[in-house]
Residue frames as a rotation matrix with the C-alpha (Angstrom) as fourth column:
UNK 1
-0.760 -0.182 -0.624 5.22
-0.246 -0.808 0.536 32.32
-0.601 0.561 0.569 29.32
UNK 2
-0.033 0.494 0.869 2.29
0.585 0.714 -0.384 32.28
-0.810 0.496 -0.312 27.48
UNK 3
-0.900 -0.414 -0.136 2.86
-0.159 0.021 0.987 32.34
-0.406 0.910 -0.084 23.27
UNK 4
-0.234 0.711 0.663 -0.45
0.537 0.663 -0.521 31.29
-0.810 0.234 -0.537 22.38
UNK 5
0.910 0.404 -0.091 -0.76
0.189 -0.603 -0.775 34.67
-0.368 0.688 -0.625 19.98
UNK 6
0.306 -0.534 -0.788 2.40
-0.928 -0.353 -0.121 35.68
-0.214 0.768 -0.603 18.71
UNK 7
-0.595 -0.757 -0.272 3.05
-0.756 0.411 0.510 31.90
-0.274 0.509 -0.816 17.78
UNK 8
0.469 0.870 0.151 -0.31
-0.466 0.389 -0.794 31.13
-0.750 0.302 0.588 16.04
UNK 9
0.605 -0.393 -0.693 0.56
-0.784 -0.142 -0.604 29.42
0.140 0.908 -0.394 12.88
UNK 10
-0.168 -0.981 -0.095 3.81
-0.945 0.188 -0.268 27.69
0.280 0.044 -0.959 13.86
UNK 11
0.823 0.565 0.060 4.10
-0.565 0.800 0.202 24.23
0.067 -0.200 0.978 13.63
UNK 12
0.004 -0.920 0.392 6.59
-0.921 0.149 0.359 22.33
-0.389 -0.362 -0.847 15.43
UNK 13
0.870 0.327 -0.369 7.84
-0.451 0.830 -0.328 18.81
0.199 0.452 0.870 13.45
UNK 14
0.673 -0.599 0.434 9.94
-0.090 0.516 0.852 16.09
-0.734 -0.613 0.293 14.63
UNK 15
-0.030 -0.787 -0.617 13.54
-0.865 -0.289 0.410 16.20
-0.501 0.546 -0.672 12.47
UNK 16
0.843 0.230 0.487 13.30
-0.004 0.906 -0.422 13.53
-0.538 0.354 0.765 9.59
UNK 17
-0.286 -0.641 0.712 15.87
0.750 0.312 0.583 12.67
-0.596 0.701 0.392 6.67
UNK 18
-0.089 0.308 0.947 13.51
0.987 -0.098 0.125 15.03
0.132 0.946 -0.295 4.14
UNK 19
0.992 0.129 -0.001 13.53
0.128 -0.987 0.095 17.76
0.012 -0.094 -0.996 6.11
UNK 20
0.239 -0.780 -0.578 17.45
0.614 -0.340 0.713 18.35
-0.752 -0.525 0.398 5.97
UNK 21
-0.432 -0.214 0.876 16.90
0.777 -0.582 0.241 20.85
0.459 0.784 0.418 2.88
UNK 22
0.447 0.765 0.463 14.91
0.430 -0.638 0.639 22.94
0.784 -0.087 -0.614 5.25
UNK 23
0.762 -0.522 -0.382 17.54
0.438 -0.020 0.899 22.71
-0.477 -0.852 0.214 8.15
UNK 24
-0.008 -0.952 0.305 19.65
0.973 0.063 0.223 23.72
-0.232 0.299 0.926 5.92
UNK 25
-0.309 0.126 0.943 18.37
0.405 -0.879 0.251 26.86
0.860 0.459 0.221 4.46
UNK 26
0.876 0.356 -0.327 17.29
0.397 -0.144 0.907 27.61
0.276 -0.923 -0.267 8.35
UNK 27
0.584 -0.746 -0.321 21.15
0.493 0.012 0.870 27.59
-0.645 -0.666 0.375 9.16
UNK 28
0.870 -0.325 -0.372 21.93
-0.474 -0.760 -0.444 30.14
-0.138 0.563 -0.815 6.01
UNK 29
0.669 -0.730 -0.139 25.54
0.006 0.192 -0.981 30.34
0.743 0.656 0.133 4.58
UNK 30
0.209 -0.249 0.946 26.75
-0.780 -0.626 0.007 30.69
0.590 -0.739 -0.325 8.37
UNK 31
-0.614 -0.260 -0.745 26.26
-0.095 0.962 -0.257 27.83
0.784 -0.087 -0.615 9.18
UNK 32
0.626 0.669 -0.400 23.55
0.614 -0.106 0.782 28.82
0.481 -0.736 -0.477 12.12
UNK 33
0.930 -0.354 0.099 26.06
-0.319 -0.646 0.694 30.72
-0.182 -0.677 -0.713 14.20
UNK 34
0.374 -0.912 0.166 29.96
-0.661 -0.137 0.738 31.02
-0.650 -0.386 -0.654 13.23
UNK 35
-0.288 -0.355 -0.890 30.28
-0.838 0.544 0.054 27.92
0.465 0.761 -0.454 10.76
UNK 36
-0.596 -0.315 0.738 28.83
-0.730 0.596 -0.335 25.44
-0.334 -0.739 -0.585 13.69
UNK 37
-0.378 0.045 -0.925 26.47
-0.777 0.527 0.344 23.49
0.502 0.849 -0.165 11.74
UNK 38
0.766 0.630 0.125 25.30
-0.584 0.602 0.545 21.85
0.268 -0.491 0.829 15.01
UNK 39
0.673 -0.294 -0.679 28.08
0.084 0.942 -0.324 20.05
0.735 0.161 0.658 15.30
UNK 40
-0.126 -0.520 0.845 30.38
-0.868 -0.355 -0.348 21.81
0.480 -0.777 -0.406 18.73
UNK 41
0.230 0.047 0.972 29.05
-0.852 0.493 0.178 19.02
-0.471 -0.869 0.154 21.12
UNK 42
0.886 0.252 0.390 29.49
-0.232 0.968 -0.098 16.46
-0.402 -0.004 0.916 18.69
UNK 43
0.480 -0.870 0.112 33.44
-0.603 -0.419 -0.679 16.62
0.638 0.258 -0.726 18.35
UNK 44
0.779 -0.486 -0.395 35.58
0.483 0.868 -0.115 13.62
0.399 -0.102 0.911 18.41
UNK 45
0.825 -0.220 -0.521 38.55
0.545 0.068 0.836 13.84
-0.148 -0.973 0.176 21.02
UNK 46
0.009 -0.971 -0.239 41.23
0.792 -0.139 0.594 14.48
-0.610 -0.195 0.768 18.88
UNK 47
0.185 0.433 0.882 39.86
0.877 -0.477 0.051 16.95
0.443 0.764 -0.468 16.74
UNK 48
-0.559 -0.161 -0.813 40.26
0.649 -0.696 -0.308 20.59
-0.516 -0.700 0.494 16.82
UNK 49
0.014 0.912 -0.409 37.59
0.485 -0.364 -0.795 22.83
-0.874 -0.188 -0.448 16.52
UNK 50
0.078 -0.448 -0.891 39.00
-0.614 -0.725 0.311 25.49
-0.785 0.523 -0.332 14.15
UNK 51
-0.862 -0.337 -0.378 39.66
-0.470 0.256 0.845 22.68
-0.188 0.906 -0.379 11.65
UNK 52
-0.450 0.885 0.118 35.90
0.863 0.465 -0.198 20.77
-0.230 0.013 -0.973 11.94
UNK 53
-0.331 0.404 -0.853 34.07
0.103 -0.883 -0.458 24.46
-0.938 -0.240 0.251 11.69
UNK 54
-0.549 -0.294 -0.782 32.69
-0.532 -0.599 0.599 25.37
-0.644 0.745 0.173 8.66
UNK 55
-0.098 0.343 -0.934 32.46
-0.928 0.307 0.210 23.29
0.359 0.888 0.288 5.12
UNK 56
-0.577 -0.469 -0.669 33.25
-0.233 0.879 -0.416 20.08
0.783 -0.084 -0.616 7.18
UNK 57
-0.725 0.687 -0.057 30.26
0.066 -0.013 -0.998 20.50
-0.686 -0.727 -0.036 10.20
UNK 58
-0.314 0.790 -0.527 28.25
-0.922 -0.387 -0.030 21.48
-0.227 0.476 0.849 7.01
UNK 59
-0.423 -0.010 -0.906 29.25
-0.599 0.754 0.271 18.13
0.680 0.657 -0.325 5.06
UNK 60
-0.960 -0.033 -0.279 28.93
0.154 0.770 -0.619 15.82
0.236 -0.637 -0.734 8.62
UNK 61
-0.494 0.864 -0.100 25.50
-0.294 -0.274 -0.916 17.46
-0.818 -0.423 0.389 9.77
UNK 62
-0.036 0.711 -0.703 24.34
-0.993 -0.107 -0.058 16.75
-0.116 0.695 0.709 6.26
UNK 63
-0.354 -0.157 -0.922 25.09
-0.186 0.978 -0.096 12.75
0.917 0.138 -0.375 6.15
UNK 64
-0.959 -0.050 0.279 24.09
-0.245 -0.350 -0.904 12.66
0.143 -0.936 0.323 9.56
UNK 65
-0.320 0.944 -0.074 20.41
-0.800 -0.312 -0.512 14.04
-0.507 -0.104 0.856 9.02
UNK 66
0.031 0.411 -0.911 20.20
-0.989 0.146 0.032 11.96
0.146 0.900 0.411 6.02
UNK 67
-0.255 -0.163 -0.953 20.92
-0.267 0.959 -0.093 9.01
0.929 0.231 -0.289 7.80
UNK 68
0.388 0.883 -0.262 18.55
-0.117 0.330 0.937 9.54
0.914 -0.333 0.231 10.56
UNK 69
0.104 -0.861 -0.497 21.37
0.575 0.460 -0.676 10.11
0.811 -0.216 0.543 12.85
UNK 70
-0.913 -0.333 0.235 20.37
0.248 -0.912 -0.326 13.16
0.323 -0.239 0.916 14.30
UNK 71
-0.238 0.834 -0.498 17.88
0.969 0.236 -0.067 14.10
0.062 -0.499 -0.864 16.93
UNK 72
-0.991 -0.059 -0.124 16.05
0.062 -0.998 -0.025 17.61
-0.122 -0.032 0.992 16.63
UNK 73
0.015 0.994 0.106 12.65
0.897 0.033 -0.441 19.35
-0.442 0.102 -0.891 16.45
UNK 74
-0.960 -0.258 -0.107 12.37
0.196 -0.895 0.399 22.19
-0.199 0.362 0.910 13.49
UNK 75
-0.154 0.857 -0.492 9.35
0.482 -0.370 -0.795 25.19
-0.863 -0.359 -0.356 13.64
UNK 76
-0.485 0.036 0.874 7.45
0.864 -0.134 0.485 26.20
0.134 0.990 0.034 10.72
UNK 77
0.014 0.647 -0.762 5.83
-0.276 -0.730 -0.625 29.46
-0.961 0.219 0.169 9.85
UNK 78
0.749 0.327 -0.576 3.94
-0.650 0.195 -0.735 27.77
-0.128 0.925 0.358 6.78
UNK 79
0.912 -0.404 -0.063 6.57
0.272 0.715 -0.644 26.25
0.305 0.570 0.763 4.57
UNK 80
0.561 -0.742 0.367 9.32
-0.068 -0.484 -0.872 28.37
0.825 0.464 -0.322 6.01
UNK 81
0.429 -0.289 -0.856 11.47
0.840 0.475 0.261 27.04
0.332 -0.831 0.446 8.79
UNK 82
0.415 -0.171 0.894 12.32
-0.360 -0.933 -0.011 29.88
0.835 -0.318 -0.449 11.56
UNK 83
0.657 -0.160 0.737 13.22
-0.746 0.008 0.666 27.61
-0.112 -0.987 -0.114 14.73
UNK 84
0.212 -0.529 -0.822 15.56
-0.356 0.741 -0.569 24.59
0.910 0.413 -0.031 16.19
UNK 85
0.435 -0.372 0.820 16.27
-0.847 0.139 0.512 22.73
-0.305 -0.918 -0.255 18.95
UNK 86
0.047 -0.373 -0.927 18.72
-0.208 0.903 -0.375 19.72
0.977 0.211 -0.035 19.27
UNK 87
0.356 -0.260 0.898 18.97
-0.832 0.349 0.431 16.85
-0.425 -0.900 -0.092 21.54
UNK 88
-0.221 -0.599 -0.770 21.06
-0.569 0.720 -0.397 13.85
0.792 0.350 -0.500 21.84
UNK 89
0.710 -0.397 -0.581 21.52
0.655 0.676 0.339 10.57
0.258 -0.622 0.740 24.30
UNK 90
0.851 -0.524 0.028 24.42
-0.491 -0.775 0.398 12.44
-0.187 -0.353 -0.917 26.58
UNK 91
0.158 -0.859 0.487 26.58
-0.129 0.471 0.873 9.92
-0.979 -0.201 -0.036 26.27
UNK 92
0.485 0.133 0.864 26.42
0.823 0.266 -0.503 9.99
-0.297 0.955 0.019 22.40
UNK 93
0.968 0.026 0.249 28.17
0.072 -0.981 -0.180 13.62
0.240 0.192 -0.952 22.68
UNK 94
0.458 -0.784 -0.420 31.92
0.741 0.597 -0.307 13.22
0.491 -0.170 0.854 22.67
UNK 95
-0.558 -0.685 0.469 33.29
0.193 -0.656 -0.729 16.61
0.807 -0.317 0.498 23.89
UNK 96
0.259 0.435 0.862 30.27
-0.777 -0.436 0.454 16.97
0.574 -0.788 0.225 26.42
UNK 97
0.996 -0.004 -0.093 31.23
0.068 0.714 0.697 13.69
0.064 -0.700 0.711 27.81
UNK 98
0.077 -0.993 -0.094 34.87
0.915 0.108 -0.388 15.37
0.395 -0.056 0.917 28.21
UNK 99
-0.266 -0.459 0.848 34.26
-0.044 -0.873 -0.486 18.11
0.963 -0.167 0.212 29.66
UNK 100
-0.778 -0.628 0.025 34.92
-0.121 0.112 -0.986 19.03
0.617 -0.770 -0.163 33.26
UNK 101
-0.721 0.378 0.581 31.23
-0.647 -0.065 -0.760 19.33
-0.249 -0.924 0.291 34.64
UNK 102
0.665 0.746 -0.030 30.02
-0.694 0.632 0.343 16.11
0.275 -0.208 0.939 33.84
UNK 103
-0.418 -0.706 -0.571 32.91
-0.264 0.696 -0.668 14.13
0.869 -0.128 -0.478 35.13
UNK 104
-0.974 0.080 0.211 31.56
-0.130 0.564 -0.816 11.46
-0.184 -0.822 -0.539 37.32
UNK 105
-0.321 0.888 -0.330 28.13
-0.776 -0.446 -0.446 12.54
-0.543 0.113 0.832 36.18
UNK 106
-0.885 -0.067 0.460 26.61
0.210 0.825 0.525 9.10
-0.415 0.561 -0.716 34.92
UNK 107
-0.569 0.265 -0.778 24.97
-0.822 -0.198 0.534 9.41
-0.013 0.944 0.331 31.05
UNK 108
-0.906 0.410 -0.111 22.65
0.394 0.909 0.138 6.05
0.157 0.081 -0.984 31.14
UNK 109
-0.048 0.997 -0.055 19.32
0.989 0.039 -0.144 7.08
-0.141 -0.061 -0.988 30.18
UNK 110
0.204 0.380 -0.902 20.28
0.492 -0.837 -0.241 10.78
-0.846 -0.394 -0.358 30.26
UNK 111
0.376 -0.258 0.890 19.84
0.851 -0.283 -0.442 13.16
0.366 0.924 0.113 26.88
UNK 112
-0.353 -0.548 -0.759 20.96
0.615 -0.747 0.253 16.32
-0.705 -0.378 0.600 26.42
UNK 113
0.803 0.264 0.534 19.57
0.588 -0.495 -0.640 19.48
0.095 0.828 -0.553 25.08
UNK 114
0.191 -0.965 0.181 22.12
0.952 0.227 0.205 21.01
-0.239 0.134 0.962 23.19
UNK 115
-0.876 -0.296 -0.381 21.29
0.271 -0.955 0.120 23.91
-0.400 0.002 0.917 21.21
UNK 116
0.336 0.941 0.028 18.53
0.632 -0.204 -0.748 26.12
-0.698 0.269 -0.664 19.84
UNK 117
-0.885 -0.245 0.395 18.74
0.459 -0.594 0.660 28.35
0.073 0.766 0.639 16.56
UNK 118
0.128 0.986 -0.103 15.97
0.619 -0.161 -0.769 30.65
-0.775 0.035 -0.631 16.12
UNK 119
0.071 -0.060 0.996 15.51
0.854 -0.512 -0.092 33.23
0.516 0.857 0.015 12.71
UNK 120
-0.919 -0.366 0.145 16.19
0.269 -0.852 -0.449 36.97
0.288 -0.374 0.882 13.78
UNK 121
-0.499 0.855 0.140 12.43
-0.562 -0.443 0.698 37.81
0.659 0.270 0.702 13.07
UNK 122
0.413 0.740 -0.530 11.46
0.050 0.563 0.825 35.04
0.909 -0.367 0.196 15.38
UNK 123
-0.512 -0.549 -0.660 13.72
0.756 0.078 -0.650 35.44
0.409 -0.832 0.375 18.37
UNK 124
-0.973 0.080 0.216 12.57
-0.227 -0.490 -0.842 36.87
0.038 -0.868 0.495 21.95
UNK 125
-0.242 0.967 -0.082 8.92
-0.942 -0.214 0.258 35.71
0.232 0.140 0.963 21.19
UNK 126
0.356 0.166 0.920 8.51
-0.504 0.863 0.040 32.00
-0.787 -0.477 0.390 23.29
UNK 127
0.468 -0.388 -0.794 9.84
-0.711 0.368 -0.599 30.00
0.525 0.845 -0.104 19.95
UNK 128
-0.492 -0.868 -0.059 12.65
-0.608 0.391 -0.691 28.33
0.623 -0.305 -0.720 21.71
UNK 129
-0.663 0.191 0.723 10.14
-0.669 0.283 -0.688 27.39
-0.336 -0.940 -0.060 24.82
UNK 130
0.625 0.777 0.075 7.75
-0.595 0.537 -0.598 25.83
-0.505 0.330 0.798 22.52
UNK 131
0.357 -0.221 -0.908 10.49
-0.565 0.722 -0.398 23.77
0.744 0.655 0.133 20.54
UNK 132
-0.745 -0.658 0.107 11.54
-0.533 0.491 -0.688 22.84
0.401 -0.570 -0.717 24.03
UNK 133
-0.245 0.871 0.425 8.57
-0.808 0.059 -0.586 21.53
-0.536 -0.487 0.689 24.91
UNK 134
0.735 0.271 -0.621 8.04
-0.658 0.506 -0.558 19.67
0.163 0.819 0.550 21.50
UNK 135
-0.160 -0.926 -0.342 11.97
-0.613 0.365 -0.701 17.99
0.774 0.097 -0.626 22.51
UNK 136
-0.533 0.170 0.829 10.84
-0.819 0.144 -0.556 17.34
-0.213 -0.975 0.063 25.86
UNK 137
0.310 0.533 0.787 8.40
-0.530 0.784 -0.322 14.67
-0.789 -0.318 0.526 24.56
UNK 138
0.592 0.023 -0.806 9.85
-0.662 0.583 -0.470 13.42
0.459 0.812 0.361 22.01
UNK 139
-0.615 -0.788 -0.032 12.67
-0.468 0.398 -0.789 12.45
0.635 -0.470 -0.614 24.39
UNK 140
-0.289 0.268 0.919 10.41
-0.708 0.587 -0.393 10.88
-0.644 -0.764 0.020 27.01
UNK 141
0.457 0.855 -0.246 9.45
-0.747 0.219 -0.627 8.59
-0.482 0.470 0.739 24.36
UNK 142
0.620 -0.514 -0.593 12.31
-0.004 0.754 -0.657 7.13
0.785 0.410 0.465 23.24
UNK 143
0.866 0.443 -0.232 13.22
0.090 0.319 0.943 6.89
0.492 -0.838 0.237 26.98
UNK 144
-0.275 -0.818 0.506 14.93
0.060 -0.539 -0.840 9.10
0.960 -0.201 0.197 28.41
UNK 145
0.051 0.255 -0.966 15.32
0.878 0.449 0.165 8.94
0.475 -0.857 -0.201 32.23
UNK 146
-0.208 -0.360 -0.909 16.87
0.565 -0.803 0.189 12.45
-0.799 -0.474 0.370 32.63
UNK 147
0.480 -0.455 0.750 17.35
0.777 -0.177 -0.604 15.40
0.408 0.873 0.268 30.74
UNK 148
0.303 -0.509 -0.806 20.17
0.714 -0.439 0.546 17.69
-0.631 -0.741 0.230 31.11
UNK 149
0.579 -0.134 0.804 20.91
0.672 -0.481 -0.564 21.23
0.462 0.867 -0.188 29.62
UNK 150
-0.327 -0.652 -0.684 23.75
0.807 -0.570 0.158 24.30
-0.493 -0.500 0.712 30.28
UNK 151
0.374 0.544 0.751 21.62
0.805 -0.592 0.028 26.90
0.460 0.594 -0.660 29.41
UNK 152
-0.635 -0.689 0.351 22.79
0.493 -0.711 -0.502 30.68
0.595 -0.145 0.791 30.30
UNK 153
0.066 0.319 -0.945 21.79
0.897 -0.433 -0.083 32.59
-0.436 -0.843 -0.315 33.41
UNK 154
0.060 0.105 0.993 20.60
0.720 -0.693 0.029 35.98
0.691 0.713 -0.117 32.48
UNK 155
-0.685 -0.110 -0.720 19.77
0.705 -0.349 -0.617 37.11
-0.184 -0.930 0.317 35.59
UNK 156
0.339 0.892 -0.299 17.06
0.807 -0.439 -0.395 39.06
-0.484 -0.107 -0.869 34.11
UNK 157
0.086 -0.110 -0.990 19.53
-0.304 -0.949 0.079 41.56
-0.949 0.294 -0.115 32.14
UNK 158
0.810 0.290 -0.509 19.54
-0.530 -0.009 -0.848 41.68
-0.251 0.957 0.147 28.28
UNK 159
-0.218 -0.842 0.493 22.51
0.520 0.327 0.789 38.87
-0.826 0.428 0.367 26.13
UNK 160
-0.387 -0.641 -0.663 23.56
-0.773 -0.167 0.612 38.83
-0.503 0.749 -0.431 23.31
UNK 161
0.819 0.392 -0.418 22.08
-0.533 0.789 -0.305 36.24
0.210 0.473 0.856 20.64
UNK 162
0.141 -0.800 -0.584 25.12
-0.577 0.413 -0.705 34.89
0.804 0.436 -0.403 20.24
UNK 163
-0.739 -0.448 0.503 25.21
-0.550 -0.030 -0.835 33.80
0.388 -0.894 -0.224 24.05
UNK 164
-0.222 0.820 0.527 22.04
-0.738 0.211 -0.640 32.07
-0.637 -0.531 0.559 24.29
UNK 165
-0.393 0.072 -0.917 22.47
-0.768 0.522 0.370 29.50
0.505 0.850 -0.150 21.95
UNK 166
-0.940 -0.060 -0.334 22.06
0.078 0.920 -0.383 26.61
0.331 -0.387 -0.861 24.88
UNK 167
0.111 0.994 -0.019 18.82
0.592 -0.051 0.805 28.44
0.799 -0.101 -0.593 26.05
UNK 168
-0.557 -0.446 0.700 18.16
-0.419 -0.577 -0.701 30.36
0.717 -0.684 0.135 29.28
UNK 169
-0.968 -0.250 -0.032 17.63
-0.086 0.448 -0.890 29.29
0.237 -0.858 -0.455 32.93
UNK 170
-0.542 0.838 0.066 14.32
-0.463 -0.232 -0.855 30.90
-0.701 -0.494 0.514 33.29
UNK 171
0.263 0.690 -0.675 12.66
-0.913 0.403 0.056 28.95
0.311 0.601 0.736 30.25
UNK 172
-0.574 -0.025 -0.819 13.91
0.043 0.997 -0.061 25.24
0.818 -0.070 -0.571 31.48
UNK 173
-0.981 0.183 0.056 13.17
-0.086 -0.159 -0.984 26.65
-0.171 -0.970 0.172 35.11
UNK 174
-0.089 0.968 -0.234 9.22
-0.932 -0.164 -0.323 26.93
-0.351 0.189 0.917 33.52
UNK 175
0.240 0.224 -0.945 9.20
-0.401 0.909 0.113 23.50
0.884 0.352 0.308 31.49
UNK 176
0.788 0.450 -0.420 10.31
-0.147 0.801 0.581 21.80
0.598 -0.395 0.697 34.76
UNK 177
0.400 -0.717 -0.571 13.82
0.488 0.694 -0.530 21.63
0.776 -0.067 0.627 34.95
UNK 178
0.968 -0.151 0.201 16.35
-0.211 -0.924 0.319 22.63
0.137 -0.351 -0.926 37.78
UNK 179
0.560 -0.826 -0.064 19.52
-0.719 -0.446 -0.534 23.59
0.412 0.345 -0.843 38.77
UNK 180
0.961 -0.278 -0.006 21.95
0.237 0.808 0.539 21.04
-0.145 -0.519 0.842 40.29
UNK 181
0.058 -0.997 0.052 26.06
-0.762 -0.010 0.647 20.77
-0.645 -0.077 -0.760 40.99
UNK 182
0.584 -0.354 -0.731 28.34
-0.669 0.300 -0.680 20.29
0.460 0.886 -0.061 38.38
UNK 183
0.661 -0.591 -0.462 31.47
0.554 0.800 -0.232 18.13
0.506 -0.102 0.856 39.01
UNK 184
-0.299 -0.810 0.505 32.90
0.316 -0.584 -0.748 21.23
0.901 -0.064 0.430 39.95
UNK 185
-0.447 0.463 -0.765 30.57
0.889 0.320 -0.327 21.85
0.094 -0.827 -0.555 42.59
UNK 186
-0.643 0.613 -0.460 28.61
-0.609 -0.773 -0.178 24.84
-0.464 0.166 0.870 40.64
UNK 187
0.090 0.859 0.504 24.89
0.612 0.351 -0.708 24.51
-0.785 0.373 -0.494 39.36
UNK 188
-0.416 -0.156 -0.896 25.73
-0.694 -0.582 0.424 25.14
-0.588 0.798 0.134 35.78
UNK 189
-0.923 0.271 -0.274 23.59
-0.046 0.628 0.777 22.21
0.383 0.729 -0.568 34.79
UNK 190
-0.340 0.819 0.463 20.06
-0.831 -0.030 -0.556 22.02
-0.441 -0.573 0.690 35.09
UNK 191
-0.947 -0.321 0.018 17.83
-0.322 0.945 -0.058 18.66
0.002 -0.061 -0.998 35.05
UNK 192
-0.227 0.946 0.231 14.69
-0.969 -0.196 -0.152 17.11
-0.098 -0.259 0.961 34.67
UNK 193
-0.993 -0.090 0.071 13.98
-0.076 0.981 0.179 13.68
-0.085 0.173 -0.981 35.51
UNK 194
-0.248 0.925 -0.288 10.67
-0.727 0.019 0.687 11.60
0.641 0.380 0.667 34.56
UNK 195
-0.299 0.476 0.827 8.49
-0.811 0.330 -0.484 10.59
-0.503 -0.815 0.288 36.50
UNK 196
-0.953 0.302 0.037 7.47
0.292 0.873 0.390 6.23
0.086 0.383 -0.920 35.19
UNK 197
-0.466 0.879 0.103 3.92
0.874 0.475 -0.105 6.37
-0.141 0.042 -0.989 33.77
UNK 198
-0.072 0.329 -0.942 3.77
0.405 -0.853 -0.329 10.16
-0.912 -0.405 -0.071 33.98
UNK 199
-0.136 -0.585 0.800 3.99
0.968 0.094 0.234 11.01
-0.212 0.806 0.553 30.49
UNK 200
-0.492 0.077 -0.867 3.95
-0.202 -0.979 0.028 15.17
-0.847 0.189 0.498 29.17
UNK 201
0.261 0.798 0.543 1.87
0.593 0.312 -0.743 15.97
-0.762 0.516 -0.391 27.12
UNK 202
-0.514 -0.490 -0.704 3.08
-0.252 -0.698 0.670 17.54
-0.820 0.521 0.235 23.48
UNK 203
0.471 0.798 -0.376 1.57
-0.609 -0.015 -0.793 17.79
-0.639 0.602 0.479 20.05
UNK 204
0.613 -0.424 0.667 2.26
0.252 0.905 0.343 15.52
-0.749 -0.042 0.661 17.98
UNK 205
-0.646 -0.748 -0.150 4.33
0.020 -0.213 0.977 16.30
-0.763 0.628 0.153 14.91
UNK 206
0.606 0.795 0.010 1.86
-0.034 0.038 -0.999 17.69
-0.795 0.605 0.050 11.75
């Protein structure tokens, strides 16, 4: 896909501590989508969802950031943040490392992209493919052997925002990744491993 014009301007910057007033006002009084705050994949076993939602994903995502805990890459237009992506270490993700299609599925070296947010005004316009891109190296850098993502098969007909939060097939399918068998023996996970010495190029954070 090529963005090069409708995402002049936009500068993609690696998530710090100082930016978590900008992540914030990015993810509105919603919380990004529903009350989630980023925080779905990162749910502790006994926990239930319904009670973590909300003021409590707001409070944890904010200590988190602020303690450098949290891996992401957020897109400016100017001063005004419009994009997200998150990634993690998979094995650093307590409910993805409970759920059924990575059982057996071994997490050493391998991150995970999790989700993407994008602003209304910025969505359907490559955004997402460029912050994946910007994730993509940051993760090969702090050495990552794999990455893995459950992004949503479109098949080419129209979602719902709400449904595309993980990304979609055909933008990893371009950055590199493919499709591979879950535990379940469906390809509901797609992959990209590095290649030693090969590194991607990405800009660098401005």
């Amino acid at each position: 896909m090529n963005t090069s014009g409708a995402l002049s301007g936009i500068v993609c910057r690696e998530l710090e501590p100082r930016l978590w007033p900008q992540l914030e006002t990015l993810f509105g009084k919603n919380g990004a989508c529903g009350g989630c705050w980023c925080w779905y994949w990162r749910l502790a076993g006994v926990e239930r969802w319904d009670d973590v939602k909300g003021e409590v994903a707001h409070e944890r995502l904010r200590h988190a950031v602020q303690t450098g805990k949290v891996h992401g890459i957020l897109a400016f237009d100017g001063e005004t943040p419009v994009g997200w992506c998150s990634f993690e270490p998979r094995a650093s993700l307590p409910r993805l490392e409970r759920s059924p299609r990575f059982k057996g599925r071994p997490a050493e070296g391998v991150w995970f992209v999790g989700c993407f947010f994008i602003q209304r005004g910025w969505r359907r316009r490559g955004l997402a493919e460029l912050l994946l891109e910007h994730a993509i190296g940051v993760m090969e850098r702090e050495g990552a052997r794999a990455v893995e993502a459950v992004p949503t098969a479109t098949h080419g007909r129209p979602q719902a925002d709400a449904f595309l939060f993980t990304g979609t097939y055909e933008m990893f399918e371009r950055l590199g990744f493919h499709a591979t068998l879950d535990a379940r023996g469906r390809t509901t996970v797609m992959r990209r491993e590095f290649i030693p010495g090969v590194q991607c190029e990405v800009v660098g954070s401005q």
